[in-house]
N, C-alpha and C positions, 0 to 999 in steps of 0.2 A: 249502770243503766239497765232501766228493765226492758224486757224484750213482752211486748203485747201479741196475743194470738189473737185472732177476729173469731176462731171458731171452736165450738164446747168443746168437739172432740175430734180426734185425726177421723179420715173416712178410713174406714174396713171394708172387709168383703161383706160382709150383713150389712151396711151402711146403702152398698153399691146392690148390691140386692134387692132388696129391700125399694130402692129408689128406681130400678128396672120394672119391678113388679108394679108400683105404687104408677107409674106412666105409661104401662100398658091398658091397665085400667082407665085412666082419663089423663088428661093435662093439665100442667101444670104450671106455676109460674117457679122462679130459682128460691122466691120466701117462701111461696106455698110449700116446697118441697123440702125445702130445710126444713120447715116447723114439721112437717110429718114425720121426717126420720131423726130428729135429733141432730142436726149440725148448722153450721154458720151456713147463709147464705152465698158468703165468699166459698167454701167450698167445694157446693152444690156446685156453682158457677163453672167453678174450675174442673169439678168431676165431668160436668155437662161442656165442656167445651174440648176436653180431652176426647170426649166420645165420639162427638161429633165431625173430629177428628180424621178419624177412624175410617177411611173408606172403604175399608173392608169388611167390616162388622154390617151385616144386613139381617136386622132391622136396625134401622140407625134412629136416632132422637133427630126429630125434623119440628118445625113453626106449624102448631094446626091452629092456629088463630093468634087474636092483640088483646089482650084487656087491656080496660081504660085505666087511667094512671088516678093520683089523686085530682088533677083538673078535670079530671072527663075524657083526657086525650087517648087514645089507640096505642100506648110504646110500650107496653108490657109484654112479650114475646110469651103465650103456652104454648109450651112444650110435649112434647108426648112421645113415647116409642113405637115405633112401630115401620112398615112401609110408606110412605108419605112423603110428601116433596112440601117446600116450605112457603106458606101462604105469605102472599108479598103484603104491605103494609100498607093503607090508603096513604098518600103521602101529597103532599101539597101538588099542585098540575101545573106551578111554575116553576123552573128551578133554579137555583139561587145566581148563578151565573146571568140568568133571565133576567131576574128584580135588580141586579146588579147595573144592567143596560141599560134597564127603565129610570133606575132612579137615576144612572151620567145623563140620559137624553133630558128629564125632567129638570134636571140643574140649569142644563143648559140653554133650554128654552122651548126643545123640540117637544115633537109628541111622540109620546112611551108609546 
């Protein structure tokens, strides 16, 4: 059995470098920042969730915005280094629990 790797290369310290610098400069998404430094998307992830981590590490990698997905939608997390606290995501103003009730009352007769 072969064993598949998801990403070109292990991360290094230039890897992590490299991607520290590269997100002090602006943000980032986990592709954008893979394709900059050379490695799988899967790793970036994993580098960036290790860090985040980190509560002690100040400046830490925090949400400065959403880019739109391939629909158009806001679920792309950029990322960026720095002091920053993490921008909340517009998100639907029902919640699911909500549309949940509406749709048992709507079965049954009532009004949602």
């Amino acid at each position: 059995m072969t064993r598949v790797i998801q990403t070109r290369r292990r991360c290094s310290g230039l890897h992590v470098a490299q991607m520290m610098l590269l997100l002090t400069e602006r943000g980032y998404t986990d592709e954008a920042l893979a394709e900059a430094v050379g490695l799988g998307a899967g790793a970036v992830a994993h580098w960036r969730r290790q860090m985040r981590r980190m509560t002690k590490v100040s400046p830490n990698i925090y949400i400065e915005g959403w880019a739109n997905d391939s629909r158009g939608r806001p679920f792309t997390p950029v990322y960026r280094w720095g002091d920053g606290v993490d921008i909340e995501r517009n998100g639907q103003s029902v919640t699911p629990a909500q549309r949940m009730r509406d749709l048992r009352a709507s079965r049954k007769g009532g009004v949602a």
